[in-house]
C-alpha positions as a LaTeX table, in Angstrom:
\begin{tabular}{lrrr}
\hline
Residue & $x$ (\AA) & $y$ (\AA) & $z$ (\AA) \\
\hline
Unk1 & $-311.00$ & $-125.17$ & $-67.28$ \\
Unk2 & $-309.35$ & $-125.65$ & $-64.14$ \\
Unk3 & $-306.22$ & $-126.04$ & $-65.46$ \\
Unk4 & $-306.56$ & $-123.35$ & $-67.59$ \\
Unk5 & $-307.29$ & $-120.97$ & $-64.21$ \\
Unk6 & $-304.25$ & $-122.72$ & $-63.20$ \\
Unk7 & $-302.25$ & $-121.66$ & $-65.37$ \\
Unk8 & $-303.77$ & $-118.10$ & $-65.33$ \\
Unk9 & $-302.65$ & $-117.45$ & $-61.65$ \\
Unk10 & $-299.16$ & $-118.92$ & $-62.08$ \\
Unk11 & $-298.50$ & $-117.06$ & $-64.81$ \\
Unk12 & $-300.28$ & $-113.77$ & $-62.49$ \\
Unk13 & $-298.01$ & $-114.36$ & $-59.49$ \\
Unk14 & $-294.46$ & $-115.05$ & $-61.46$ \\
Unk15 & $-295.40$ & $-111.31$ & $-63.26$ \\
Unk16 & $-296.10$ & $-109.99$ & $-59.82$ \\
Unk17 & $-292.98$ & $-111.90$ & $-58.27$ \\
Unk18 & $-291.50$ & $-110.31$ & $-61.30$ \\
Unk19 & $-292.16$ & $-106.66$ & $-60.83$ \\
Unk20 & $-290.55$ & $-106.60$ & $-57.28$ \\
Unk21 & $-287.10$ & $-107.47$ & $-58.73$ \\
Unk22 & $-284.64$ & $-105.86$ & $-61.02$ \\
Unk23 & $-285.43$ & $-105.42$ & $-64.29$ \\
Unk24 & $-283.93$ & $-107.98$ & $-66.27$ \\
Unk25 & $-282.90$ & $-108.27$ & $-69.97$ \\
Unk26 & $-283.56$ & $-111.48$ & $-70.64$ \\
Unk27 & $-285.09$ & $-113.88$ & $-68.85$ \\
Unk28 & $-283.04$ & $-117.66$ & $-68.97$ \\
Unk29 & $-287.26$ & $-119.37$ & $-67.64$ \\
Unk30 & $-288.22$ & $-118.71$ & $-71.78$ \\
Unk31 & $-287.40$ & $-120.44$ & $-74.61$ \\
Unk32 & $-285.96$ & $-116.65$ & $-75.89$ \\
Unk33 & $-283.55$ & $-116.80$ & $-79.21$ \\
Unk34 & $-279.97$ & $-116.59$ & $-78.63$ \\
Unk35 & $-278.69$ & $-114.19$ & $-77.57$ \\
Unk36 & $-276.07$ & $-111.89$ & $-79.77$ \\
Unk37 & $-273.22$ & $-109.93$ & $-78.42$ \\
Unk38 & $-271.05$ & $-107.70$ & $-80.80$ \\
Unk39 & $-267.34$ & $-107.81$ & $-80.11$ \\
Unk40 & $-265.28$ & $-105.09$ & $-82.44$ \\
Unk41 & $-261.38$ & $-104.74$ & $-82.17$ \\
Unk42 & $-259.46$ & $-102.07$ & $-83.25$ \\
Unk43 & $-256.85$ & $-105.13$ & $-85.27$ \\
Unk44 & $-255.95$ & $-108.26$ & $-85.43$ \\
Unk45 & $-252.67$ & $-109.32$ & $-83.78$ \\
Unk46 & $-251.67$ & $-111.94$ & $-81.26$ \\
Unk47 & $-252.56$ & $-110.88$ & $-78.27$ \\
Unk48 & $-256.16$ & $-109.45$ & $-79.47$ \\
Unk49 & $-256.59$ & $-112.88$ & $-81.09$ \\
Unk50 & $-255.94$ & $-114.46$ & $-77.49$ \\
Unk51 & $-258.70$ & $-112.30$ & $-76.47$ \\
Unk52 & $-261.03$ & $-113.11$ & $-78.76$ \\
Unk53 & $-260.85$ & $-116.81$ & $-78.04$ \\
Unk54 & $-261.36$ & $-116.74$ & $-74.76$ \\
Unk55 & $-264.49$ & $-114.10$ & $-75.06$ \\
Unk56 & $-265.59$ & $-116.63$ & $-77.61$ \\
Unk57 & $-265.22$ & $-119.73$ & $-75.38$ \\
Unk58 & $-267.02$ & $-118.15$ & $-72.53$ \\
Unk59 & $-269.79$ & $-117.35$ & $-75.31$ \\
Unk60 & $-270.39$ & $-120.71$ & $-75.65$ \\
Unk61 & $-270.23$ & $-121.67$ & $-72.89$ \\
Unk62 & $-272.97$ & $-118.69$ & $-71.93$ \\
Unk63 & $-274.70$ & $-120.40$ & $-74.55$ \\
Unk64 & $-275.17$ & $-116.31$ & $-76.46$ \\
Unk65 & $-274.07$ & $-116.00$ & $-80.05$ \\
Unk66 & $-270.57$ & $-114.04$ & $-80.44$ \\
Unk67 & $-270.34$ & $-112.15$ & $-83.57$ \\
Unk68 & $-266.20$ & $-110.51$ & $-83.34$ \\
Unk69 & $-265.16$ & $-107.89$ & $-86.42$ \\
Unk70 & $-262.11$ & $-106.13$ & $-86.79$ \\
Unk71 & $-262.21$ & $-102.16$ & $-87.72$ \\
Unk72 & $-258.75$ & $-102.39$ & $-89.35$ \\
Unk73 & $-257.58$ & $-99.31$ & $-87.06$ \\
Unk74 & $-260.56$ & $-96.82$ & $-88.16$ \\
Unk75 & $-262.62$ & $-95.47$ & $-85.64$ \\
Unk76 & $-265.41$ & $-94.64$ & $-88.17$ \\
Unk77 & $-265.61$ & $-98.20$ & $-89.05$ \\
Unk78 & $-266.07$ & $-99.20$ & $-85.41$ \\
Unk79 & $-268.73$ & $-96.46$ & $-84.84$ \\
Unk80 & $-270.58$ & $-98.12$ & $-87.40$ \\
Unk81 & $-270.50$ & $-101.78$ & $-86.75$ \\
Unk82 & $-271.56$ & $-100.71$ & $-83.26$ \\
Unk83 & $-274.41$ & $-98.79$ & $-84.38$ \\
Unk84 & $-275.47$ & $-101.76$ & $-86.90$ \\
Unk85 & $-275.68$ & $-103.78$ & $-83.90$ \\
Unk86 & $-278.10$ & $-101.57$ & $-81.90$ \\
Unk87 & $-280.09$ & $-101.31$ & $-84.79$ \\
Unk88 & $-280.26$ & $-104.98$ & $-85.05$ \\
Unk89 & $-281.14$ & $-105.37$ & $-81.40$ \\
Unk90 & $-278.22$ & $-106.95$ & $-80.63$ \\
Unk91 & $-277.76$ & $-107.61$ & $-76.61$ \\
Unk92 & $-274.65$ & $-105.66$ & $-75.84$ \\
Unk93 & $-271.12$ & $-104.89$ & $-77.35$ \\
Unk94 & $-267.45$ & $-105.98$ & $-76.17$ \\
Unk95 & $-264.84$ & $-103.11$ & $-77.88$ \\
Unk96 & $-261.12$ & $-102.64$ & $-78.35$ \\
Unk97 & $-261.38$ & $-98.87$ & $-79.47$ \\
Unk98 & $-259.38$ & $-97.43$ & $-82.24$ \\
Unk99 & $-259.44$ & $-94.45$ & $-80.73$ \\
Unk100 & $-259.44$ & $-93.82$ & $-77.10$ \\
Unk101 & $-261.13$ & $-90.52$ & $-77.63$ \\
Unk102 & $-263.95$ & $-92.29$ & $-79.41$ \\
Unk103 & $-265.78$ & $-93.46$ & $-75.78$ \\
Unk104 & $-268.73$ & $-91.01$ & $-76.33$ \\
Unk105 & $-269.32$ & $-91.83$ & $-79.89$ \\
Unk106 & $-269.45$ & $-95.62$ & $-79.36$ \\
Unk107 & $-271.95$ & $-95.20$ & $-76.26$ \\
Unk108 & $-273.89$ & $-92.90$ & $-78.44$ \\
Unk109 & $-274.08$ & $-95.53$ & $-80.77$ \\
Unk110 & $-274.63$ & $-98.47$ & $-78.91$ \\
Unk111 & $-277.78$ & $-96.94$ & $-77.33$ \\
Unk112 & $-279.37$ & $-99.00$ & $-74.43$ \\
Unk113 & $-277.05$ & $-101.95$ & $-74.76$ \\
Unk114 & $-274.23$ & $-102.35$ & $-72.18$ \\
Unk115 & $-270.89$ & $-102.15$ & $-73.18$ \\
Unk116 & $-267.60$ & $-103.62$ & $-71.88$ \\
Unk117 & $-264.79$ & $-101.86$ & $-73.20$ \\
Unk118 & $-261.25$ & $-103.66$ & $-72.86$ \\
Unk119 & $-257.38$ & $-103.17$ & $-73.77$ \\
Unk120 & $-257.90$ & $-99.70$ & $-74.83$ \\
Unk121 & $-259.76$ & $-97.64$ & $-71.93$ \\
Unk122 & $-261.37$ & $-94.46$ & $-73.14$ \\
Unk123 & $-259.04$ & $-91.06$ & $-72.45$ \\
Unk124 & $-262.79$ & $-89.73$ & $-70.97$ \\
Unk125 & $-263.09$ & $-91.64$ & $-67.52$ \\
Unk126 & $-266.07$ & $-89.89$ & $-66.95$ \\
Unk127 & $-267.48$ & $-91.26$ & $-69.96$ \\
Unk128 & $-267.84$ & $-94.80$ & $-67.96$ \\
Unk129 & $-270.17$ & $-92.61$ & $-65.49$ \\
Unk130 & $-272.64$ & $-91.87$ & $-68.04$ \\
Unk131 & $-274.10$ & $-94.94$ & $-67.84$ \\
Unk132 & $-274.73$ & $-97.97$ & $-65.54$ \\
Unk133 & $-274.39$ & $-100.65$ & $-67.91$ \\
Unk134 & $-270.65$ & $-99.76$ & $-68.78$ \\
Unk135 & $-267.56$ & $-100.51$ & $-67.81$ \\
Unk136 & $-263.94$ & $-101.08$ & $-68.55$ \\
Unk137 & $-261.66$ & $-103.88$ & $-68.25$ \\
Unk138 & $-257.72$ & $-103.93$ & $-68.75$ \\
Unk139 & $-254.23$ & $-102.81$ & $-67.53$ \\
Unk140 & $-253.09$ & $-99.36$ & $-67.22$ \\
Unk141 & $-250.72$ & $-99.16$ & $-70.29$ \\
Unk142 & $-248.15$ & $-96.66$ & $-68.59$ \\
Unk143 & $-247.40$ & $-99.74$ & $-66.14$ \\
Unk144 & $-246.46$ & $-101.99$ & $-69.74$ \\
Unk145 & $-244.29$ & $-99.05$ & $-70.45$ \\
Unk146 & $-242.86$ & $-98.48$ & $-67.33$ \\
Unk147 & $-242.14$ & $-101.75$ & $-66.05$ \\
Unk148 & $-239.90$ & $-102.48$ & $-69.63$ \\
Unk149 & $-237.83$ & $-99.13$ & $-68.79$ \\
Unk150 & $-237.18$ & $-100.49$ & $-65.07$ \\
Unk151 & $-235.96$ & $-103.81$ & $-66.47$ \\
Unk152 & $-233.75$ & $-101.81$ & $-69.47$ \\
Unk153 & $-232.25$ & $-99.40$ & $-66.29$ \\
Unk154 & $-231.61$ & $-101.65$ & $-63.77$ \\
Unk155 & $-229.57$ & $-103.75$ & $-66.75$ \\
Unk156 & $-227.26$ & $-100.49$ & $-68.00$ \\
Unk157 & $-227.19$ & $-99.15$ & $-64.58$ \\
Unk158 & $-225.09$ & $-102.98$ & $-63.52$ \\
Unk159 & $-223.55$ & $-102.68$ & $-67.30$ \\
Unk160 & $-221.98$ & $-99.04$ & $-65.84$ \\
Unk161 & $-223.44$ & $-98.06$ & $-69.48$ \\
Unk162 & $-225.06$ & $-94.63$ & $-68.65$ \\
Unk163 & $-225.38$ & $-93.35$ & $-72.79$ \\
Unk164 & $-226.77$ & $-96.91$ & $-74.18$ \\
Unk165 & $-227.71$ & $-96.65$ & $-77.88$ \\
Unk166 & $-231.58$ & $-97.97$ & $-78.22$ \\
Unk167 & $-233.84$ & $-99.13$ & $-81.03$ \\
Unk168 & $-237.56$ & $-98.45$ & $-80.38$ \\
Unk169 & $-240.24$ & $-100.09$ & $-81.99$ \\
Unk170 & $-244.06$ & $-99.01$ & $-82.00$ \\
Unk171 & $-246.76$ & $-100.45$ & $-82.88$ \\
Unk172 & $-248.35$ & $-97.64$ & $-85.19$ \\
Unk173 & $-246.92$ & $-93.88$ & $-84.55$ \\
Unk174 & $-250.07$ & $-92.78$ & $-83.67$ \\
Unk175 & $-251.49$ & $-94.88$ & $-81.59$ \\
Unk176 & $-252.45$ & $-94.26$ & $-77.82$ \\
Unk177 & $-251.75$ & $-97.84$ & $-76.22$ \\
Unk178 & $-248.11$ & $-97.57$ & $-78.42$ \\
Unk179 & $-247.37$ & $-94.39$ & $-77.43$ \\
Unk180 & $-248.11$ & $-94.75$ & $-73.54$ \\
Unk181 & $-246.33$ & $-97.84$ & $-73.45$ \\
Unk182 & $-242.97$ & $-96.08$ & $-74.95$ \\
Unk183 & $-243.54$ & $-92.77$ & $-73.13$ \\
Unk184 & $-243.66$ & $-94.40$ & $-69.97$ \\
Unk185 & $-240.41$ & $-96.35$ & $-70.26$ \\
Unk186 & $-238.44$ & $-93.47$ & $-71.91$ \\
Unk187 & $-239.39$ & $-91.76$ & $-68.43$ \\
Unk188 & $-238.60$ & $-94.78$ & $-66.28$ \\
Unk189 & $-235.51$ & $-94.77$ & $-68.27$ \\
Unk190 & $-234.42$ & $-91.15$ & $-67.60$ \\
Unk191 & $-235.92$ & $-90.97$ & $-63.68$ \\
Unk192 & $-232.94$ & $-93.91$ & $-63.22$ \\
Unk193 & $-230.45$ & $-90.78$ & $-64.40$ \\
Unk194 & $-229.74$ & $-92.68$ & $-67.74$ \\
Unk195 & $-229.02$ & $-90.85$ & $-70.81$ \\
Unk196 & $-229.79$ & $-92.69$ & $-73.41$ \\
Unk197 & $-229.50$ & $-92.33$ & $-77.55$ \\
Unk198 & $-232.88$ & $-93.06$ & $-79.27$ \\
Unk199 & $-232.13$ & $-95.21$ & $-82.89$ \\
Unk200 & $-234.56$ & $-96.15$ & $-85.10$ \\
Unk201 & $-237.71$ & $-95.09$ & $-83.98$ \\
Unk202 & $-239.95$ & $-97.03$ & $-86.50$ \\
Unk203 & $-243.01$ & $-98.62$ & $-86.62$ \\
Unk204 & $-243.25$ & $-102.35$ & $-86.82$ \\
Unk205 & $-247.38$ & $-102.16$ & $-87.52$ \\
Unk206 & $-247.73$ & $-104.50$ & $-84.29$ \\
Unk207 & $-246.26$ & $-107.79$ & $-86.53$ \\
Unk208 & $-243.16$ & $-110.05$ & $-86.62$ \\
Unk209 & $-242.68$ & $-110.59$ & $-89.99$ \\
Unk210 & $-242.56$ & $-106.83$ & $-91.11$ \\
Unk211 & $-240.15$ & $-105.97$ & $-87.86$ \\
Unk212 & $-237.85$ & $-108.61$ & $-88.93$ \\
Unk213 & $-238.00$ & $-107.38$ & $-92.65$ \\
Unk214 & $-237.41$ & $-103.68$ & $-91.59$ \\
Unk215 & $-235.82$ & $-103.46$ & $-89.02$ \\
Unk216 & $-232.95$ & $-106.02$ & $-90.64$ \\
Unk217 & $-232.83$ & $-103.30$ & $-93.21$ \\
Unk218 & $-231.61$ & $-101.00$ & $-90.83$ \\
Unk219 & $-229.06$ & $-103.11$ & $-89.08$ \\
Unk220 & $-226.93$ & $-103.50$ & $-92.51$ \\
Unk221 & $-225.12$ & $-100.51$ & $-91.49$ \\
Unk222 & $-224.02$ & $-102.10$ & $-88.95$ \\
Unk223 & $-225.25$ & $-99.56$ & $-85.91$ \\
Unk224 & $-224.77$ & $-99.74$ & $-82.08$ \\
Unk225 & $-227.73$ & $-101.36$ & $-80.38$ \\
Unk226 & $-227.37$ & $-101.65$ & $-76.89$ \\
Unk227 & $-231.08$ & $-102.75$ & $-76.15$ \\
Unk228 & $-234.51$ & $-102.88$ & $-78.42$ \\
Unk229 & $-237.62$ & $-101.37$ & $-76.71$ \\
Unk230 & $-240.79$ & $-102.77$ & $-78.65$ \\
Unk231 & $-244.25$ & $-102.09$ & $-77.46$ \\
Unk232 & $-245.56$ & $-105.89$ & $-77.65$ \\
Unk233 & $-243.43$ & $-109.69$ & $-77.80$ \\
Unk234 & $-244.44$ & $-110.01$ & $-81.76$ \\
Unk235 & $-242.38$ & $-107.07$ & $-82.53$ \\
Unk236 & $-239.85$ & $-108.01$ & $-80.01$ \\
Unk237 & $-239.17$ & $-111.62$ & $-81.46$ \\
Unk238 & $-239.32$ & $-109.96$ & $-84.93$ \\
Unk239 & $-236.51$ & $-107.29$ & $-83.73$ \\
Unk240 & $-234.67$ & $-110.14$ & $-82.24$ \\
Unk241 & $-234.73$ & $-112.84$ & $-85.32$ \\
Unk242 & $-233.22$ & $-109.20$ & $-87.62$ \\
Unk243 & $-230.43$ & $-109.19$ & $-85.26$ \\
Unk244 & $-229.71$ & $-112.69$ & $-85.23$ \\
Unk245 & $-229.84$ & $-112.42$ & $-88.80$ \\
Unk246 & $-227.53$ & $-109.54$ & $-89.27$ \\
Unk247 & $-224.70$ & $-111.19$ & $-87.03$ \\
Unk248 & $-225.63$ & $-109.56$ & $-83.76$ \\
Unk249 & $-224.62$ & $-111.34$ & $-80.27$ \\
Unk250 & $-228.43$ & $-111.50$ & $-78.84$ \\
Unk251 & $-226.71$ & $-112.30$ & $-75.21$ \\
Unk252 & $-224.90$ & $-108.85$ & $-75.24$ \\
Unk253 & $-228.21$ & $-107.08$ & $-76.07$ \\
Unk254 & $-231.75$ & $-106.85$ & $-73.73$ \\
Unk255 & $-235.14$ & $-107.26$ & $-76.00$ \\
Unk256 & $-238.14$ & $-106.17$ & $-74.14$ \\
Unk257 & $-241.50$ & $-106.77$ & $-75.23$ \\
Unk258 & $-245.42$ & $-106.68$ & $-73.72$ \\
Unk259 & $-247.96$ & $-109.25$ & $-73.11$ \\
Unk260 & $-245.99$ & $-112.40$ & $-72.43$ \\
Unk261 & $-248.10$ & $-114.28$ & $-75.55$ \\
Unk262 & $-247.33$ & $-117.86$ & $-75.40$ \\
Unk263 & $-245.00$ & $-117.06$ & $-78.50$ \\
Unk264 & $-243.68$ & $-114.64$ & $-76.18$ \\
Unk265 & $-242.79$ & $-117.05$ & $-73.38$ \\
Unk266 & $-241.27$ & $-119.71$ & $-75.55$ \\
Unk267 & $-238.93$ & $-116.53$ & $-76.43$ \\
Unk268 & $-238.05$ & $-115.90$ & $-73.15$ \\
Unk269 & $-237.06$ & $-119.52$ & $-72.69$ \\
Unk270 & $-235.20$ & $-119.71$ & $-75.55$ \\
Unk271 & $-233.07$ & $-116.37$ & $-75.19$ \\
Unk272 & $-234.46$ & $-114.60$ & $-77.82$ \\
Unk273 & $-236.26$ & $-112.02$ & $-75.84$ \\
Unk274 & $-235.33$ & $-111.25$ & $-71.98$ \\
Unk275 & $-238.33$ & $-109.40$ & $-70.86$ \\
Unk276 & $-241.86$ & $-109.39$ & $-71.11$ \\
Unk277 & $-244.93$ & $-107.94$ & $-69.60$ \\
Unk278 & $-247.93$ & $-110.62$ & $-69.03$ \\
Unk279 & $-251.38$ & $-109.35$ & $-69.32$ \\
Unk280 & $-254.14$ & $-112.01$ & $-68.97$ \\
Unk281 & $-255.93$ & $-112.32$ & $-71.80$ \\
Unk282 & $-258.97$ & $-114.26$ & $-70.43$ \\
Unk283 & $-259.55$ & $-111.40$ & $-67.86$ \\
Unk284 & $-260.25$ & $-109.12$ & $-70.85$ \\
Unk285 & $-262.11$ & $-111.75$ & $-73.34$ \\
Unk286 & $-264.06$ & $-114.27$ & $-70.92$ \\
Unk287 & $-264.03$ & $-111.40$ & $-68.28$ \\
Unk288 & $-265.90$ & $-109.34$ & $-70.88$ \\
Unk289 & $-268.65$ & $-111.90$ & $-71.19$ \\
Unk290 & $-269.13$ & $-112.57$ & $-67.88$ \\
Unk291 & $-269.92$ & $-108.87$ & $-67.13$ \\
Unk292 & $-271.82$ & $-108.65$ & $-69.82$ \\
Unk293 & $-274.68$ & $-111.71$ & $-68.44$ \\
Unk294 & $-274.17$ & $-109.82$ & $-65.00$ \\
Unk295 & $-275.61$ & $-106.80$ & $-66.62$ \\
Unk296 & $-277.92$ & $-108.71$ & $-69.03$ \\
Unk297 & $-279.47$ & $-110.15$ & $-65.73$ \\
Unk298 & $-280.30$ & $-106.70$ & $-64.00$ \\
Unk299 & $-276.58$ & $-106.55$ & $-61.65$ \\
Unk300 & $-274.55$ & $-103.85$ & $-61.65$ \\
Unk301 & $-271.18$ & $-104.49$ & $-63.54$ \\
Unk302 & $-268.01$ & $-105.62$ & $-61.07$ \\
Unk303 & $-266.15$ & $-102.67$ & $-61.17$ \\
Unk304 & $-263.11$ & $-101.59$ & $-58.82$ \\
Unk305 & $-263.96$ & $-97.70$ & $-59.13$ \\
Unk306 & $-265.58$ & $-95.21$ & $-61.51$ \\
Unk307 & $-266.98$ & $-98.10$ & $-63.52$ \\
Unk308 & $-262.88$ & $-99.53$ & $-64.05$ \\
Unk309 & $-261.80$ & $-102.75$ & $-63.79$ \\
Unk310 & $-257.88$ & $-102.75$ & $-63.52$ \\
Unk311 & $-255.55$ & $-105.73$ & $-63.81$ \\
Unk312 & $-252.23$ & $-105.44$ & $-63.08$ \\
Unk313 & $-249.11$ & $-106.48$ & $-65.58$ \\
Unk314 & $-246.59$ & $-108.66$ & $-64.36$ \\
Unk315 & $-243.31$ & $-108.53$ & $-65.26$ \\
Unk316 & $-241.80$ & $-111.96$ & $-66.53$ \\
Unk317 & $-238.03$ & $-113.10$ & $-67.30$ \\
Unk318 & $-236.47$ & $-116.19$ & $-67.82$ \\
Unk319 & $-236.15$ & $-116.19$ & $-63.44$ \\
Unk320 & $-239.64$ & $-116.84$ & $-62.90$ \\
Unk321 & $-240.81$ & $-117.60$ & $-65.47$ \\
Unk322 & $-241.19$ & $-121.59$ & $-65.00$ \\
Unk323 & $-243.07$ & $-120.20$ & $-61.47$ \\
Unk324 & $-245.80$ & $-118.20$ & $-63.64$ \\
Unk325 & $-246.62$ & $-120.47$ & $-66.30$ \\
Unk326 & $-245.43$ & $-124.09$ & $-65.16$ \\
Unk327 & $-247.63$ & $-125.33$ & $-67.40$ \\
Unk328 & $-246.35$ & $-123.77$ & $-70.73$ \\
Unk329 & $-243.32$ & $-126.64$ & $-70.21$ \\
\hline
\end{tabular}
């Protein structure tokens, strides 16, 4: 009996210790099931793969289940695996959106869970003030875009080449992160007082293999390039491997890609690409599940402003690059 009184007013006082906290989601004192986070992308692709790895190594290392699906670029897809979550009581939700529009819909849909949006942030800041338990996490994409058209200027402006032919390729012709990333180096491009002649604006779908394959159809009439502007380092290397191909000096002609992937860097090294832009993937995967246990344990999320979390790009070239990544050697 008396332990059973015991037990009673233990069990009394942590539920009154309890009410004069936050309010907590979970609570790591009971033997609760694991937890299960939803992460959707908008596609698969090398970077968003890096991501996903290190969301799913922080997972376990949360010890929370990780479920990660791809939308395959629809937004009504990605509404839906959100909502399935929510209705499965899932914890909260990591998301690359399809749509940067589609903020609303996906907070809609997720319900009460918190959500940690990354890559992509939605066009709606003021969606991320709707709620306390969101926030997102990434680089401004203009940056990407604008840091690749200082690199290309600076390069024609010591070439005294003030009309340079370029070949741009996107990732899909309609999508936001693509289009930023290009818009913002065109006007980097033209702010330097460069007038340059736009070739082959094409999509290379965000993949090596089918950039290669295209664009080395292109190059078999044997056009001026003077630089190649892709919107990531997998279309860069596969714009770069056409040229080779088609009998093109690579050292006569700057390749700039985005995210400075590890296949990205060795690219760099070896003269196939001269430019990339690094984004840390960990920031947006691991960084994503680490806000997410902040809010699952009653904290605010670790936002910078208006519920944002920017990291900055970095540009990288074959000068410093040994001094970023040392240990890629």
């Amino acid at each position: 009996m008396r332990k059973f009184l015991k037990f009673i007013l233990s069990f009394t006082l942590i539920a009154i210790l309890c009410g004069c906290q936050r309010t907590v989601i979970f609570d790591i004192y009971n033997n609760h099931p694991k937890i299960k986070i939803g992460m959707s992308i908008s596609s698969e692709g090398t970077f968003l793969n890096n991501v996903c790895a290190s969301a799913k190594k922080a997972a376990d290392e949360h010890d929370v289940q990780l479920e990660i699906l791809s939308a395959n670029n629809d937004q009504k897809t990605q509404s839906e695996q959100i909502k399935k979550w929510a209705d499965d009581n899932y914890a909260a939700v990591i998301v690359v959106l399809c749509d940067d529009t589609a903020g609303k819909q996906i907070l809609e849909n997720a319900g009460t869970m918190p959500v940690v949006f990354i890559n992509l942030c939605p066009s709606d800041h003021e969606v991320l003030q709707s709620k306390q338990n969101v926030i997102y996490i990434g680089g401004k994409e203009g940056d990407a875009g604008r840091l690749q058209g200082e690199f290309l200027s600076e390069y024609f402006i010591s070439q005294n080449n003030n009309t340079p032919t370029i070949a741009v390729i996107s990732g899909e012709s309609d999508n936001f992160t693509s289009n930023i990333r290009i818009d913002a180096a065109k006007e980097a491009i033209s702010n330097a007082g460069l007038m340059p002649f736009y070739v082959y604006e094409s999509s290379g779908g965000w993949d090596k293999s089918k950039t290669q394959s295209d664009f080395y159809k292109f190059l078999q009439s044997k056009p001026t390039i003077d630089a190649v502007l892709a919107v990531n380092d997998d279309m860069a290397i596969g714009a770069a491997d056409a040229l080779a191909q088609a009998g093109y000096a690579l050292s006569s002609i700057p390749i700039v890609g985005v995210d400075a992937t590890p296949e990205g860097r060795a690219a760099v090294r070896d003269g196939r690409i001269d430019f990339t832009v690094y984004q840390n993937p960990e920031y947006q995967g691991a960084g994503a599940v680490n806000e997410i246990m902040t809010m699952l344990g009653g904290d605010m999320p670790n936002a910078d402003v208006d519920s944002i979390q920017w990291h900055e790009y970095m540009p990288v070239t074959a000068a410093n690059i040994d001094q970023l990544f040392p240990d890629d050697r």
